[in-house]
C-alpha positions in Angstrom: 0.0 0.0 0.0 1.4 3.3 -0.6 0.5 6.9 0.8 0.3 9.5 -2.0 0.6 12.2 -0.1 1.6 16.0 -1.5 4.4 17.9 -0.8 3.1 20.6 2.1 2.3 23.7 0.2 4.4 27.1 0.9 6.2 25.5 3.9 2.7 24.9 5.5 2.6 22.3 8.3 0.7 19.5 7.0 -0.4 16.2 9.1 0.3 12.7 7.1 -2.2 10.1 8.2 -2.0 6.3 7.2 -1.6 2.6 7.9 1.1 1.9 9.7 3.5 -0.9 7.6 5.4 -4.1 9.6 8.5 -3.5 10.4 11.3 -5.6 12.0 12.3 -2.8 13.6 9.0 -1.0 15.0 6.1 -4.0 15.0 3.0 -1.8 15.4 4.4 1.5 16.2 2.4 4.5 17.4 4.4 7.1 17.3 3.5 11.0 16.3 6.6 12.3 14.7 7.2 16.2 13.7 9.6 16.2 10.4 10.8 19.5 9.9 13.0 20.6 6.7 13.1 22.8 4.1 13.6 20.6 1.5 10.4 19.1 0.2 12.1 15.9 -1.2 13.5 15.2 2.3 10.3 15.8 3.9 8.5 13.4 1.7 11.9 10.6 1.7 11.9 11.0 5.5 8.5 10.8 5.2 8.1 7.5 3.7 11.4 5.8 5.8 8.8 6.6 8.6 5.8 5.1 6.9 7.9 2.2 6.3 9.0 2.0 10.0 5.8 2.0 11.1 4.5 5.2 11.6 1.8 6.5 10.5 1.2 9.8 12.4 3.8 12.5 10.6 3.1 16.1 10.8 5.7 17.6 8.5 6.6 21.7 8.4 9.4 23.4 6.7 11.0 25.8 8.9 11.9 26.0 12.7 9.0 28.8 12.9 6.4 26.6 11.4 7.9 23.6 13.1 7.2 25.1 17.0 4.2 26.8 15.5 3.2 22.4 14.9 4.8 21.6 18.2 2.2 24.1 19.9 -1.0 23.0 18.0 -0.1 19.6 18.3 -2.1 17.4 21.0 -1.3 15.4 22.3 2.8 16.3 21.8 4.7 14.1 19.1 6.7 11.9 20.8 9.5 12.1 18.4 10.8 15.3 16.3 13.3 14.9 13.3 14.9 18.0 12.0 17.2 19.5 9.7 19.6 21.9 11.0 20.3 24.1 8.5 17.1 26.0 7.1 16.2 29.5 5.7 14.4 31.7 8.2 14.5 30.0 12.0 16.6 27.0 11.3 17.1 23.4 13.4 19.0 25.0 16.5 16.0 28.1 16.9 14.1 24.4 16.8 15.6 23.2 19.3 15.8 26.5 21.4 11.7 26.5 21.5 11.7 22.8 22.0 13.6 23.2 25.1 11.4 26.4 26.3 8.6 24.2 25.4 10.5 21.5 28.0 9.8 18.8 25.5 10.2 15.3 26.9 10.4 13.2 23.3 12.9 12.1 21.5 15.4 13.9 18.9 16.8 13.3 15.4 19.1 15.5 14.2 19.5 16.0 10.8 21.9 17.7 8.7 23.8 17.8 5.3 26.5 19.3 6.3 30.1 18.4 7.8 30.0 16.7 10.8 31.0 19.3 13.3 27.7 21.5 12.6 25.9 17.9 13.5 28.2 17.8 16.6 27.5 21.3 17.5 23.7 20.9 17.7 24.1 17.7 19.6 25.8 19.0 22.1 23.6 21.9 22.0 20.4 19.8 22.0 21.5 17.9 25.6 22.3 21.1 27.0 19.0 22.1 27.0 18.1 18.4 28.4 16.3 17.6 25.1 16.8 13.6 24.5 19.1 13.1 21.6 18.7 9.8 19.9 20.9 10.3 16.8 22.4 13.0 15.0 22.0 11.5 11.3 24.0 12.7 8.1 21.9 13.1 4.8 20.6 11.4 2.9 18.9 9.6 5.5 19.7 5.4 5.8 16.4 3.7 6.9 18.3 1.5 9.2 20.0 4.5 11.3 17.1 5.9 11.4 15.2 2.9 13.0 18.1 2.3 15.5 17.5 5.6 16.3 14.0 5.6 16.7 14.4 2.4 19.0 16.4 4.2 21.7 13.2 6.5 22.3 12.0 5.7 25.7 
């Protein structure tokens, strides 16, 4: 079965609803997840590496602005959020600022195309604020780091 789902429209946040696949790695997960990038190719790639995870409840936005503005509207709270770093406007670590006002709980997936020590930075930024870093992951995204990552959510 596959989820044709658009590409949000003008960075809107937009909520991806379907039937959670098997996985070896996630049987039967229930996990919200907030994706938040820029890039509407990586929102719809991480998109389906969820989906094929298990997880059917992905709100996606594509900025850090639109991303809290998700985070807040969101109930109950996503469990998980996975963003980029790097982003026009308020980018991954203003993310992570208002996740950590926010005193968000979840887990966190760091992503980033860039050289490692920007990845680095915003990890060690991330657990200063007490926000639970699960992975910081390089692009393109491998569907197997990203599940171990997923995993070590609590």
């Amino acid at each position: 079965m596959t989820d044709a789902t658009p590409a949000p429209l003008a960075g809107a946040a937009t909520n991806v609803r379907g039937d959670a696949l098997r996985s070896p790695l996630l049987p039967g997960a229930a996990l919200r997840v907030l994706l938040v990038d820029d890039d509407a190719f990586t929102l719809d790639f991480v998109s389906e590496l969820l989906r094929q995870l298990g997880v059917a409840d992905i709100v996606t936005a594509a900025d850090g602005a639109r991303g809290i503005a998700a985070f807040d509207q969101a109930s109950p709270k996503p469990d998980l959020v996975v963003a980029d770093l790097l982003m026009p406007g308020q980018d991954g670590f203003h993310l992570l600022t208002g996740l950590a006002e926010r005193r968000y709980g979840g887990g966190v997936i760091l992503l980033s195309g860039q050289e490692d020590r920007v990845l680095n930075s915003a990890k060690l930024m991330a657990r200063f604020h007490q926000l639970q870093v699960l992975a910081a992951l390089p692009k393109p995204v491998d569907r197997q780091a990203l599940g171990r990552a997923i995993a070590r959510l609590n």
